[in-house]
C-alpha positions in Angstrom: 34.4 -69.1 29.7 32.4 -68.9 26.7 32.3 -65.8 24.4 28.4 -65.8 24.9 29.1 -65.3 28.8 30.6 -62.3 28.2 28.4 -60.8 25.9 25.5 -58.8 27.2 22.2 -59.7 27.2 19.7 -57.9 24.2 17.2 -58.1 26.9 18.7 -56.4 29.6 17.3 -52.8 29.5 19.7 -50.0 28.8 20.7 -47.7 32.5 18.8 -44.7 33.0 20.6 -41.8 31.3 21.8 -39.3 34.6 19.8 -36.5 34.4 21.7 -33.3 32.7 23.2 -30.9 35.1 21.9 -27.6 35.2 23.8 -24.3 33.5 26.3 -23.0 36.9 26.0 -19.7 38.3 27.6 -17.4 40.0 28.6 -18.3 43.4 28.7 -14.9 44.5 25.1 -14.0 43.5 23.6 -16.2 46.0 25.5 -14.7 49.0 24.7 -11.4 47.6 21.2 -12.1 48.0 21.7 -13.5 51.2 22.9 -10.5 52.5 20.2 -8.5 51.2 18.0 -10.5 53.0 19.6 -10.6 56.0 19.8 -6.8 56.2 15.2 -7.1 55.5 15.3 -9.5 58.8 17.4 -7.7 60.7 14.9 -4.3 60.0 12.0 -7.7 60.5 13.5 -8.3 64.0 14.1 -4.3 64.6 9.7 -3.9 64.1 9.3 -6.6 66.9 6.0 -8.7 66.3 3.4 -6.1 65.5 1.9 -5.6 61.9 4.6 -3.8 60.1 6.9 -6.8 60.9 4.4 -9.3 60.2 4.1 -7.6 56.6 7.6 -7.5 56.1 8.1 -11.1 56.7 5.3 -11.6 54.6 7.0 -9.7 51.6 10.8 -11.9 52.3 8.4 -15.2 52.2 7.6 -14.2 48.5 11.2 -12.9 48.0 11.9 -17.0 49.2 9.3 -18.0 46.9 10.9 -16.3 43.5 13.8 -18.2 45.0 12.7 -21.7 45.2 10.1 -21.4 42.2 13.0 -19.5 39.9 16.3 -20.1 41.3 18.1 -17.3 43.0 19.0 -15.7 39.6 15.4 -15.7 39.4 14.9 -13.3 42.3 14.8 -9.6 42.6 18.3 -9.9 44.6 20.2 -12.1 41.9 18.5 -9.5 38.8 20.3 -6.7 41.2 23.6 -8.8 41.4 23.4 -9.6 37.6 22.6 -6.1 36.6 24.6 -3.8 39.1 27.3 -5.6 40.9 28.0 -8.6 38.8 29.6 -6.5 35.8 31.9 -4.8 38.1 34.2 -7.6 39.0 36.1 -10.3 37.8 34.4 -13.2 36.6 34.2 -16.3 39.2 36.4 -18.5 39.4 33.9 -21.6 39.3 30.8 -21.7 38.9 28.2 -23.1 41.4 25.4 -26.1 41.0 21.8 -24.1 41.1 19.9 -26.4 43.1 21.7 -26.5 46.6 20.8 -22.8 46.6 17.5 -23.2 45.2 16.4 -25.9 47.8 18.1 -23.4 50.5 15.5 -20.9 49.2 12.7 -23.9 49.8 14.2 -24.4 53.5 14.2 -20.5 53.9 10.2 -20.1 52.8 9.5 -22.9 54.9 10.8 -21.4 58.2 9.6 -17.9 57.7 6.2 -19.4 56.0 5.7 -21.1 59.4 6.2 -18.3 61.0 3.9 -16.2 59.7 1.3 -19.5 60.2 1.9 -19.0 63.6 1.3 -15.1 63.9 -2.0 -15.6 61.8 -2.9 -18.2 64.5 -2.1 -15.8 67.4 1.2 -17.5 68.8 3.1 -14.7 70.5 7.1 -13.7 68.9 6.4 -15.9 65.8 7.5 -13.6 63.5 10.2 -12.3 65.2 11.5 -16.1 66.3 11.3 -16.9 62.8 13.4 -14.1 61.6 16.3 -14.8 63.6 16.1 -18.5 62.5 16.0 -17.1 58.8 18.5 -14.6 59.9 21.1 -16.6 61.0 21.4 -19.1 57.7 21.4 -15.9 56.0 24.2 -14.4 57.8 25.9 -17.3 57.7 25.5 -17.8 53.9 26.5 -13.5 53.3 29.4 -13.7 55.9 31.2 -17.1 56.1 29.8 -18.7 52.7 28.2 -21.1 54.7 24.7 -22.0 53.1 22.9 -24.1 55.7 19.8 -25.5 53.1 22.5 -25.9 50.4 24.4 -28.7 53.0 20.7 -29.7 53.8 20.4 -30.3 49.9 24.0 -32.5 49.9 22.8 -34.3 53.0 19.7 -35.5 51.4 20.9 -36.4 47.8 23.7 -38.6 49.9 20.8 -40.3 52.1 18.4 -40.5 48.9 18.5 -43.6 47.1 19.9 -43.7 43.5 17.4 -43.3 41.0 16.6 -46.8 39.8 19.2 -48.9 42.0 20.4 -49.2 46.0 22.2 -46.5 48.3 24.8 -49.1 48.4 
């Protein structure tokens, strides 16, 4: 084998750099928030499907918003968790990737967004069906540490294919 073989081409153009991986946070502050919310949609599912309900999904929507235009540090819940609970424990362990729980917050205005499409267009229970969709991930996310649109997140990074090559 010659030593020219071996030797990279000049012309060959140089990988894609990965992209840098955002600052971590605290793991905590998401479930945090998460159970804020889920105590708003339980008090969403208590009003039933008239107005007052209606308006309280409307106000979670933008809390969802902050969330997936910000990150969850960005929202009211993780300035609470920063400011109030935060500096009374221990600092984590480990911190988290941001986007899993940033996309969640996409997944989570999606599904109360619709429902509140659906009031507005006179469907019956929309609010309250979408509240206890919203409600469960959020339970499941304060309770267990399970965050549903963070696994939805993994799950499509794995099925997305790598930025300039195959999924091979």
């Amino acid at each position: 084998m010659s030593e020219t073989a071996a030797t990279p081409s000049t012309t060959d153009p140089a990988p894609a750099p990965a992209p840098a991986k955002p600052a971590g946070i605290d793991p905590r502050g998401p479930r945090f928030g998460a159970g804020v919310t889920a105590a708003l949609l339980v008090v969403t599912l208590l009003l039933g499907s008239g107005a007052a309900a209606t308006v309280l999904l409307a106000a979670i929507a933008l809390l969802f918003l902050l969330g997936a235009a910000r990150g969850v540090q960005g929202t009211v819940q993780g300035v609470a968790y920063r400011r109030w609970v935060r500096p009374r424990l221990s600092p984590p362990a480990e911190l988290e990737d941001p986007r899993p729980p940033r996309f969640a917050q996409l997944v989570g205005l999606v599904v109360v967004g619709v429902g509140l499409l659906l009031a507005a267009l006179g469907v019956p229970n929309a609010v309250p069906i979408a509240a206890a969709l919203a409600l469960v991930a959020a339970f499941l996310n304060a309770v267990f540490g399970l965050c549903l649109g963070c696994e939805l997140y993994l799950l499509l990074r794995r099925w997305a294919p790598a930025a300039g090559g195959s999924r091979a």
